[in-house]
C-alpha positions as CSV (number, residue, x, y, z in Angstrom):
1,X,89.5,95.8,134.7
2,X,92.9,95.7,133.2
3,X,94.9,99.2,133.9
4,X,98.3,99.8,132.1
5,X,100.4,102.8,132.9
6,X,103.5,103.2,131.3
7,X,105.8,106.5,130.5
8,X,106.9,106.9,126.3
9,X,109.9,108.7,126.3
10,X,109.9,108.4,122.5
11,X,106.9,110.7,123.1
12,X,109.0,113.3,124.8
13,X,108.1,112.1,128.4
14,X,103.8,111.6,127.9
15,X,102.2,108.7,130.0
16,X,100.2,106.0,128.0
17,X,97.4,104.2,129.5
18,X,95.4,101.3,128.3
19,X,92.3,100.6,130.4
20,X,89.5,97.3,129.7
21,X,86.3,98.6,130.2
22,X,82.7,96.7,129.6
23,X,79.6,97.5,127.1
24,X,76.8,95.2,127.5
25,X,78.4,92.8,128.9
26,X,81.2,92.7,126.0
27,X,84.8,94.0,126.9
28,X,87.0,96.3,124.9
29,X,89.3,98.9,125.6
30,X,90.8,102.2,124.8
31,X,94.4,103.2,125.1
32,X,95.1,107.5,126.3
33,X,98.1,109.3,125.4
34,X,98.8,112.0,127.9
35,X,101.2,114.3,126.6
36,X,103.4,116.6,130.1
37,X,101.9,119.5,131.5
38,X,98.6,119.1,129.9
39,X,95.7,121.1,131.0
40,X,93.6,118.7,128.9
41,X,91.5,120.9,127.0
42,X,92.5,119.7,123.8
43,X,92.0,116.0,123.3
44,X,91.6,113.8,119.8
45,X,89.5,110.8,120.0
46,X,90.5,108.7,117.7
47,X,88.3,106.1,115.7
48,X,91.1,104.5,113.7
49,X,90.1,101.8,112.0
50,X,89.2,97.7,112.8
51,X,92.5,96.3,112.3
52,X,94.4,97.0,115.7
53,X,94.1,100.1,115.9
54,X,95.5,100.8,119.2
55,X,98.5,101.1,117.9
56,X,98.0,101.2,114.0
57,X,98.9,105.3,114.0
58,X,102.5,105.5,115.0
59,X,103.2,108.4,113.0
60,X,100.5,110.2,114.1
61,X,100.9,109.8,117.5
62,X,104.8,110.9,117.2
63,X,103.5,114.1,115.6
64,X,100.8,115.1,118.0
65,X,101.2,113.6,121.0
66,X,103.4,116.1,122.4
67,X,100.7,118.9,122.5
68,X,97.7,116.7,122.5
69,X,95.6,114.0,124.3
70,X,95.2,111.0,122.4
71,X,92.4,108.4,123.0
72,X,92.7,105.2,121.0
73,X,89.4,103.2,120.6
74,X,89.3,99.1,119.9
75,X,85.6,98.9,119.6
76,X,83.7,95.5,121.1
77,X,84.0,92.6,119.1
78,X,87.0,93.6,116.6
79,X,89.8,91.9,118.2
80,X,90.7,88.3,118.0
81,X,91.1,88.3,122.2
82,X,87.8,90.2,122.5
83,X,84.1,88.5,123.4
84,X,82.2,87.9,119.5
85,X,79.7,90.3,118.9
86,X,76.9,88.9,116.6
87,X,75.3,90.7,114.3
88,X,77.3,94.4,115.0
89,X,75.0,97.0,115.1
90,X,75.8,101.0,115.2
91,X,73.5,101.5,118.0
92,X,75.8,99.6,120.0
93,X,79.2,100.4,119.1
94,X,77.8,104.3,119.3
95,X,77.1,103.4,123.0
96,X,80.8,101.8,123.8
97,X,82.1,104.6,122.1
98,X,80.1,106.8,124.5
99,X,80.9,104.8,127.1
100,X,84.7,105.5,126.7
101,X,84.3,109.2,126.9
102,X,82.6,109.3,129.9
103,X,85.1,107.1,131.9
104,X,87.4,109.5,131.0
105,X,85.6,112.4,132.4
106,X,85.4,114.2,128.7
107,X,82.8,116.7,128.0
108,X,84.0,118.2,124.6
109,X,86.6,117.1,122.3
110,X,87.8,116.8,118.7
111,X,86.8,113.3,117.0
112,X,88.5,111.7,114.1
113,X,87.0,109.0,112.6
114,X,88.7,107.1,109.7
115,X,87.7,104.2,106.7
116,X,85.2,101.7,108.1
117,X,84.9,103.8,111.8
118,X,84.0,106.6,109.5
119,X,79.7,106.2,110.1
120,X,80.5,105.7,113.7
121,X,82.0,108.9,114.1
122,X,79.4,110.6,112.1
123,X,76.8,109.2,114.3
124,X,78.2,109.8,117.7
125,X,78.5,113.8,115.9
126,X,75.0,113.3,114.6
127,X,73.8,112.6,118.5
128,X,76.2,113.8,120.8
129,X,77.1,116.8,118.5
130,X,77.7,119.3,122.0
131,X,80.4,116.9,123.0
132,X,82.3,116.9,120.1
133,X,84.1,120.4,119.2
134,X,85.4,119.7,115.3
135,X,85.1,116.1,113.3
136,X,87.3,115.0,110.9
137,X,86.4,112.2,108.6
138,X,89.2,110.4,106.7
139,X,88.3,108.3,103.9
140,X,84.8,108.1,105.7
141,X,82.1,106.0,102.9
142,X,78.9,107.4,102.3
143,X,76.4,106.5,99.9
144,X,78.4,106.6,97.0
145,X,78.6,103.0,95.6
146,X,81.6,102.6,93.2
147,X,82.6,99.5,91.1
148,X,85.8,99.0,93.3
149,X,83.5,98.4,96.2
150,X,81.2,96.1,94.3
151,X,84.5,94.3,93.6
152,X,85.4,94.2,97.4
153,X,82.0,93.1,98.0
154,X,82.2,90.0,95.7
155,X,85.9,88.8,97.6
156,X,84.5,89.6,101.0
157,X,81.6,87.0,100.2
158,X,84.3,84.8,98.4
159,X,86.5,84.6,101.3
160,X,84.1,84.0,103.6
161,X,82.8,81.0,102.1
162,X,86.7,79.7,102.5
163,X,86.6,80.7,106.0
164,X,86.9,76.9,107.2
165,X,90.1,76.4,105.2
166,X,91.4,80.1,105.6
167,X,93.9,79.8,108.1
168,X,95.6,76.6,107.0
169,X,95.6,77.7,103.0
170,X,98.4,80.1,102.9
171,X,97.8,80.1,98.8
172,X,94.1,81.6,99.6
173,X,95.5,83.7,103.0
174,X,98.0,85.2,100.5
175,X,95.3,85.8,97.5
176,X,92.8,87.0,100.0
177,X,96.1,89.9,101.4
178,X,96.8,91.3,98.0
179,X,93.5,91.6,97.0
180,X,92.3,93.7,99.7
181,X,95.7,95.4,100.6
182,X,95.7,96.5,96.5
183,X,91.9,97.8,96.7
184,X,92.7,100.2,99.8
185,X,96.2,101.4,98.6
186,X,96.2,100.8,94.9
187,X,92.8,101.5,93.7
188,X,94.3,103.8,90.6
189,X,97.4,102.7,89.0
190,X,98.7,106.2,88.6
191,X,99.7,106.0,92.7
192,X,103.0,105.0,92.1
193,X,104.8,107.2,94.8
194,X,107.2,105.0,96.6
195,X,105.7,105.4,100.2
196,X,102.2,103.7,98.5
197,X,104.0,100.8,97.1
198,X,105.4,100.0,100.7
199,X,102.1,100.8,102.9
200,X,100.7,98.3,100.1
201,X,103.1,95.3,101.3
202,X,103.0,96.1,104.6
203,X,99.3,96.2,104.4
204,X,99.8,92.5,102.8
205,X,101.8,91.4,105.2
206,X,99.9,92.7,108.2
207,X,96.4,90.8,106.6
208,X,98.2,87.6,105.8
209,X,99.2,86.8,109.0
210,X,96.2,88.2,110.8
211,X,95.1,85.4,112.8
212,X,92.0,83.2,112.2
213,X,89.6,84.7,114.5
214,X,90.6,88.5,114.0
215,X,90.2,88.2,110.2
216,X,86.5,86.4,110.7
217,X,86.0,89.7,112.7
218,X,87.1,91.8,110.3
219,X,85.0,90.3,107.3
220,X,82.0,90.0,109.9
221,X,82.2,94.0,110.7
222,X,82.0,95.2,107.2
223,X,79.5,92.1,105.9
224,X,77.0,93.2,108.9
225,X,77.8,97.2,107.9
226,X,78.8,98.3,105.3
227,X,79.2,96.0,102.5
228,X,75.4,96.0,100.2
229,X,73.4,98.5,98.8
230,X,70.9,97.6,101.5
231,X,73.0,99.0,104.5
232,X,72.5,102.0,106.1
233,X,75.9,103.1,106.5
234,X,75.0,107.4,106.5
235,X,72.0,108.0,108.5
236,X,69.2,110.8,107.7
237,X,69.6,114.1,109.1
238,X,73.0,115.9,108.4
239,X,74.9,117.2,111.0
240,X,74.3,120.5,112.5
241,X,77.2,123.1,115.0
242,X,80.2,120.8,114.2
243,X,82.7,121.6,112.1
244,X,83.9,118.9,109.9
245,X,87.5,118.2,108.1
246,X,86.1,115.6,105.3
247,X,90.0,114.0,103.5
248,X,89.9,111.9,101.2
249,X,93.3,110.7,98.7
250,X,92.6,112.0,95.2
251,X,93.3,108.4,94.3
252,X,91.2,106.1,96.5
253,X,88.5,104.2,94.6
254,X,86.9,102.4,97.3
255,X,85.9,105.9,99.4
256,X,86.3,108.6,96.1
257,X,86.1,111.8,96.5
258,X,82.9,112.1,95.4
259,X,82.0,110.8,98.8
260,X,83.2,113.5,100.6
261,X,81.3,115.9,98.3
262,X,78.0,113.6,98.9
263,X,78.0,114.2,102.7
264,X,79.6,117.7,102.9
265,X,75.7,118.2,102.0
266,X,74.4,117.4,104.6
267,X,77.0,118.6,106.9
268,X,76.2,122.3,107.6
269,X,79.6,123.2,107.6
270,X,82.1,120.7,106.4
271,X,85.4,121.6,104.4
272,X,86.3,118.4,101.8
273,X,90.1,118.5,101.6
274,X,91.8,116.6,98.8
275,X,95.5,114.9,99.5
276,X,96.8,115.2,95.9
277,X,99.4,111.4,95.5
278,X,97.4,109.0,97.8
279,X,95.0,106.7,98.3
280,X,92.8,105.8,100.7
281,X,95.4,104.8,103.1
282,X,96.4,108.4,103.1
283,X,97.6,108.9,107.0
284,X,100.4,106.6,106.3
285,X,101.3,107.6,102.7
286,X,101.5,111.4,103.4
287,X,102.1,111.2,106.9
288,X,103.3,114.3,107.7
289,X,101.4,116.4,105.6
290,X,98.2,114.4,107.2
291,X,99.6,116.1,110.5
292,X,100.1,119.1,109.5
293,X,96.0,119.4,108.0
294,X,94.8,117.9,111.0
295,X,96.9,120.3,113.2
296,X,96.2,122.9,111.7
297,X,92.4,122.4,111.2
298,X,92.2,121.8,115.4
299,X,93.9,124.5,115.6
300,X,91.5,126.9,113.5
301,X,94.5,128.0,111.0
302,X,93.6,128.6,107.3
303,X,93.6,125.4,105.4
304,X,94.3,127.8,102.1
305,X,96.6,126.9,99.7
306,X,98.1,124.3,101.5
307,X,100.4,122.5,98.0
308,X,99.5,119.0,99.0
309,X,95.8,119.0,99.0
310,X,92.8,121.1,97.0
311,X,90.3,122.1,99.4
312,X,86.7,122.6,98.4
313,X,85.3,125.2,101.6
314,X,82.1,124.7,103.1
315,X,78.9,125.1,101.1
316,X,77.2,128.3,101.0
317,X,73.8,128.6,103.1
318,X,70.9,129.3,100.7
């Protein structure tokens, strides 16, 4: 077991600590941000993404890490050092994921689970709903199928039929960047703010130089799923006794809004907030105000009439 310790002054003194655990014989790990003098009763487990996303939230981290615990998750399987893991399966990244909160001792705690870690989080609320005190889903899919994603679909199955030649044709690697980098940042060409335009390149950047064996994991996640109508990417059943933060950019055509509206039915008490100017890479266009409406829905303050998002309240009961 590999067990890191390290202080972060930029983090006004908090301790981080990245610890390798094991799941069915596959390793992974999980990376804790523990900010001084915490009594640990507030703590944000974070599902952020497939693309390294130990460290993928800066911003967040240097808003909230001050007040509270942050718990970083690199599932099984997603990163290019990591054991393969063939075919995924929810059932078993819901069980690492498990796993991770009880090495750490944690009982209840607030989840957020963004993009393609969005049905994982929904799950482990689904099953595990008395451990987890509020979820927020950020540009979580549901069932909504939209022509963006049928065109994501068709360059997923493109590229991976390249995959021999991948990492040596910098032409393709570059093609295959800007392509999906554009559909997650630059779905509708009226997102022109400035900060969209340079998550976009650095999105590009960060997927053209991905190496070989993380990008195959990366295609192989989504292709086993989420990508086709035949996956089962929202499970029957709703969620019932956890409140739910569903955000979504106003201008994200892969995970619309629409598809916050779709499962706020079946959530018995999700709020759908709107981030008016972004995409679905909201977190890091609107950073701060990203903060502020997770912050303040942790925190139980009023999310009304906030200026940079429309919030739609939870459905009335019948």
């Amino acid at each position: 077991m590999f067990d890191r310790t390290q202080k972060n002054s930029a983090l006004e003194g908090s301790t981080s600590v990245t610890r390798e655990l094991e799941w069915e014989g596959k390793d992974y790990s999980y990376r804790a941000i523990t900010p001084p003098r915490s009594d640990h009763t507030s703590t944000l487990l974070i599902l952020g993404g497939i693309m390294r996303p130990l460290h993928s939230w800066p911003r967040l981290e240097a808003s909230l890490a001050g007040t509270t615990r942050l718990v970083f998750v690199e599932l099984p399987g997603v990163s290019g050092k990591r054991t393969a893991v063939s075919p995924f399966t929810w059932e078993f990244l819901l069980g690492a994921t498990v796993n991770v909160l009880d090495s750490l001792g944690i009982q209840h705690c607030n989840l957020m689970a963004a993009s393609a870690c969005g049905p994982l989080g929904y799950r482990l609320a689904q099953k595990h709903s008395r451990r987890i005190s509020r979820l927020i889903l950020v540009g979580a899919p549901s069932r909504v199928v939209t022509k963006e994603t049928e065109d994501l679909i068709h360059h997923m199955d493109r590229f991976t039929a390249l995959m021999p030649t991948l990492s040596t044709d910098r032409a393709t690697r570059k093609e295959f960047a800007c392509i999906i980098a554009d559909a997650l940042t630059l779905s509708n060409q009226s997102a022109r703010r400035r900060s969209t335009m340079l998550v976009a390149l650095a999105l590009r950047h960060k997927l053209s130089t991905m190496p070989r064996e993380e990008f195959e994991k990366y295609v192989q996640y989504h292709q086993d799923l989420m990508l086709g109508r035949d996956k089962e990417i929202i499970p029957p059943g709703g969620i019932e006794g956890v409140p739910t933060l569903a955000v979504y950019g106003e201008h994200d055509g892969i995970t619309p809004p629409q598809s916050g509206h779709e499962l706020a039915v079946e959530i018995t008490d999700c709020t759908v907030a709107v981030m008016k100017d972004a995409g679905h890479m909201l977190h890091n266009e609107r950073s701060k105000e990203f903060a502020d409406l997770l912050t303040r829905f942790t925190s139980d303050v009023s999310l009304v009439g906030l200026p940079y998002c429309t919030v739609f309240p939870p459905r009335s009961e019948p």
